[in-house]
C-alpha positions as CSV (number, residue, x, y, z in Angstrom):
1,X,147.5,-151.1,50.7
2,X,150.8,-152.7,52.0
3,X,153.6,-150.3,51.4
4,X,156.5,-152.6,52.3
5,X,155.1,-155.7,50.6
6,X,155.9,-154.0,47.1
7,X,153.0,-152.8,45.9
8,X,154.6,-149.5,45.0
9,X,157.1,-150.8,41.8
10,X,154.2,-152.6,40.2
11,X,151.9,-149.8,40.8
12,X,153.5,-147.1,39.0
13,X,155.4,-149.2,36.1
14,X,152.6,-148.6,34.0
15,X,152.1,-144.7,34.4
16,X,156.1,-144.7,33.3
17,X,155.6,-146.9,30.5
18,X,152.8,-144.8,29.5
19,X,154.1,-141.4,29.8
20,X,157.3,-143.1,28.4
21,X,155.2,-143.1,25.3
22,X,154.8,-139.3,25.0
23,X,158.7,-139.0,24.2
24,X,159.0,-141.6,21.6
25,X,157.5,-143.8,19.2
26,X,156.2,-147.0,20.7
27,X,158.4,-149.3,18.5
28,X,161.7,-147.4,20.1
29,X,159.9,-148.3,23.8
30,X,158.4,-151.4,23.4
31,X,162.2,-153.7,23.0
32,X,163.5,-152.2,26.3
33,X,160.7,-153.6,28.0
34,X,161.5,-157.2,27.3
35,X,165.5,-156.3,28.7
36,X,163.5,-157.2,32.3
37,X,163.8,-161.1,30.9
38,X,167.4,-160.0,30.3
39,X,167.8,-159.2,34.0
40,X,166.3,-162.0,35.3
41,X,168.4,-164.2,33.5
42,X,171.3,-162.4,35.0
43,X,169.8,-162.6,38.7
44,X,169.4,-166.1,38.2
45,X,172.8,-167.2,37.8
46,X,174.0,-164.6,40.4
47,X,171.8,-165.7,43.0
48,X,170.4,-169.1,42.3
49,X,173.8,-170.2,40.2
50,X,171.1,-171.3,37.5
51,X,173.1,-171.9,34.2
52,X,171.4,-170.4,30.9
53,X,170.9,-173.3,28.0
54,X,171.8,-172.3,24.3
55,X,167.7,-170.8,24.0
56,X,168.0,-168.4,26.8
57,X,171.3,-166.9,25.3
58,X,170.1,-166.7,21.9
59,X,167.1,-164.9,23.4
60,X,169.3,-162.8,25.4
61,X,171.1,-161.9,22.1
62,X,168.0,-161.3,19.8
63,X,166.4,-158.9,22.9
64,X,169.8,-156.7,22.9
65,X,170.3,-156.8,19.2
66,X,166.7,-155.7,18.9
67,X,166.9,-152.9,21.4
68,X,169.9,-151.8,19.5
69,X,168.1,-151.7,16.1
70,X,165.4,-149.6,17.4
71,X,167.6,-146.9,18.8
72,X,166.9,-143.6,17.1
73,X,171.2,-142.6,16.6
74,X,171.0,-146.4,14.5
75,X,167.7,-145.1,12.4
76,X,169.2,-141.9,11.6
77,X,172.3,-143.6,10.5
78,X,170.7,-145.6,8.1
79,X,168.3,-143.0,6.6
């Protein structure tokens, strides 16, 4: 198609995600998926200086906290 349009990064993001799946369980994968809203809260204020409200940090907060809940050393802790 057009290689330096970007077709290439949304091309293959699903083949990774998928063969992502083949090394863990998909409730380990699924909550480091949703860090991309993470980093495009970031890139916001870097770049457009766009300030996050009270929502967008508390949804920043419950994507981390969940991604560190689902991390395998945190379930074998707890077993």
């Amino acid at each position: 198609m057009f290689p330096g349009r970007g077709w290439y990064p949304s091309q293959c993001q699903p083949d990774f995600y998928v063969s992502c799946l083949s090394f863990a369980p998909a409730g380990q994968i699924a909550p480091v998926n949703y860090i991309a809203i993470n980093f495009a809260g970031v890139w916001g204020f870097l770049r457009w200086h766009e300030m996050p409200d009270l929502y967008s940090v508390i949804g920043f907060g419950i994507i981390l906290l969940a991604i560190l809940l689902c991390r395998p050393l945190f379930q074998r802790e707890n077993s």
